[in-house]
C-alpha positions in Angstrom: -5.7 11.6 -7.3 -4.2 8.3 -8.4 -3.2 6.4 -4.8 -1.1 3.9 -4.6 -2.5 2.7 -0.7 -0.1 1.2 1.3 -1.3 -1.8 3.7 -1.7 0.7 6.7 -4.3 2.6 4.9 -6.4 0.1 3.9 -5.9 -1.6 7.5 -7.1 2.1 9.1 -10.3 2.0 6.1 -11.5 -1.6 7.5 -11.7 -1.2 11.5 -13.8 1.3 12.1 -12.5 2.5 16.0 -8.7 2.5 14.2 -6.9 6.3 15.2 -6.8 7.1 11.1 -10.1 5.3 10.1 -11.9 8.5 8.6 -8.9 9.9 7.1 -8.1 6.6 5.3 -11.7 6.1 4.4 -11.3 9.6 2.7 -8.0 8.6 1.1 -10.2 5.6 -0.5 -12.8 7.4 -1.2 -11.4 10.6 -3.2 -8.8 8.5 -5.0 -10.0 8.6 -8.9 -8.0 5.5 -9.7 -6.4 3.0 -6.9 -3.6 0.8 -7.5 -3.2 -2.4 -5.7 0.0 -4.5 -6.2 -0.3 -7.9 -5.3 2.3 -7.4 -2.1 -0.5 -4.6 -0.5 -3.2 -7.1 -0.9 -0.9 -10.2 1.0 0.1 -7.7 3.7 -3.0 -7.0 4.1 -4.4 -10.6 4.8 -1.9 -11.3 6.8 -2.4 -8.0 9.2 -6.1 -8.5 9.0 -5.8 -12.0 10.6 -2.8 -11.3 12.9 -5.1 -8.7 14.3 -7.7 -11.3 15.0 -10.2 -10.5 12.2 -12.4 -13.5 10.4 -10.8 -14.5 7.1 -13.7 -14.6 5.7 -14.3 -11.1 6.5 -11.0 -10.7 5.3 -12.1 -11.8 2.0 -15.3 -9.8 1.6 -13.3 -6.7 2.0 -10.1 -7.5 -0.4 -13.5 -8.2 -2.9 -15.0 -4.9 -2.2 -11.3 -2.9 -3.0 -10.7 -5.6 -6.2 -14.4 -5.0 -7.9 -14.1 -1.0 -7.2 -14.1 0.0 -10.8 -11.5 2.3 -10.2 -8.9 -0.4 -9.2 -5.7 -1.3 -10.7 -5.0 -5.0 -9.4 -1.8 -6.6 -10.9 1.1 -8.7 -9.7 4.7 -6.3 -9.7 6.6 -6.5 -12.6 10.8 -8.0 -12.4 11.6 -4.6 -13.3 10.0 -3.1 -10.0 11.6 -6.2 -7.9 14.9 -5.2 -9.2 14.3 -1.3 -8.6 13.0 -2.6 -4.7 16.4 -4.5 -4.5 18.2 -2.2 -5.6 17.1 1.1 -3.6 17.3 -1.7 -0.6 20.8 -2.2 -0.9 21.8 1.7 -1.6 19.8 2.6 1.6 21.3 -0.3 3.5 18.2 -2.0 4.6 17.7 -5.3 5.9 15.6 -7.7 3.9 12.8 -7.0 6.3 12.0 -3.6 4.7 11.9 -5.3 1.0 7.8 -4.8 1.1 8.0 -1.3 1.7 10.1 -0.6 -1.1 8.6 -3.0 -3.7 5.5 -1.0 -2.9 7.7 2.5 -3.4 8.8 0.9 -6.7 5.5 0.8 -7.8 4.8 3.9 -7.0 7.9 5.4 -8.9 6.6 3.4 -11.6 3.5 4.2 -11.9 4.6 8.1 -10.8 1.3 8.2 -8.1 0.7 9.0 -4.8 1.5 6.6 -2.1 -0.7 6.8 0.8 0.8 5.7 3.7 0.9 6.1 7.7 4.6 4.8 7.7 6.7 7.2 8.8 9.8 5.4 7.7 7.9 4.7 4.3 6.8 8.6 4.0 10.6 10.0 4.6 12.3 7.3 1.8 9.2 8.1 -0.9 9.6 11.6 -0.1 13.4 11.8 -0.6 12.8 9.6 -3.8 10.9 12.2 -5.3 7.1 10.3 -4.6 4.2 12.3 -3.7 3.0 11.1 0.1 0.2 11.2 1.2 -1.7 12.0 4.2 
């Protein structure tokens, strides 16, 4: 499967006593290619610390997803900021939702799975036409 992972999932892989952690690790772990748009890997610092963990732990673990030889790292393309905006503004979202949907951008895009815990996120990809996963 090619998995786009939201923040949440990679949140659930890292702490170990998390409610989803075995489930996400499996998400991770049976994914034949991962994609990781720069926003996912800023959310995810940003939650890891909030949540208390060591940055420099932090670090270790955004170096473990970025050398996995199946990982796609880049920084989102103007044409997937504009499709972000744009579904934003049809859906009538405030400008605190813009993550989720530059992430489902990328993931129409791309056309891969997004794996995500987000029930909000799940019910927009799904109507969108995006494979969900769990």
């Amino acid at each position: 499967m090619r998995l786009l992972p939201d923040t949440n999932v990679l949140v659930y892989e890292t702490i170990e006593d998390s409610t989803h952690h075995d489930e996400a690790c499996g998400l991770i772990d049976n994914a034949s290619e991962i994609y990781l748009p720069s926003i996912v890997i800023h959310e995810y610092y940003w939650v890891m610390t909030k949540l208390g963990v060591n940055p420099s732990i932090v670090l270790l673990k955004i170096a473990e997803y970025l050398q996995d030889l199946r990982t796609y790292y880049f920084a989102e393309s103007l044409r997937v900021y504009k499709k972000a905006f744009r579904m934003l503004l049809e859906d009538e979202k405030g400008y605190r939702d813009i993550n989720d949907y530059i992430i489902l951008a990328v993931a129409l895009e791309e056309k891969i799975t997004l794996g995500t815990y987000d029930q909000g996120l799940k019910r927009i990809a799904t109507e969108r036409g995006v494979k969900v996963t769990p």
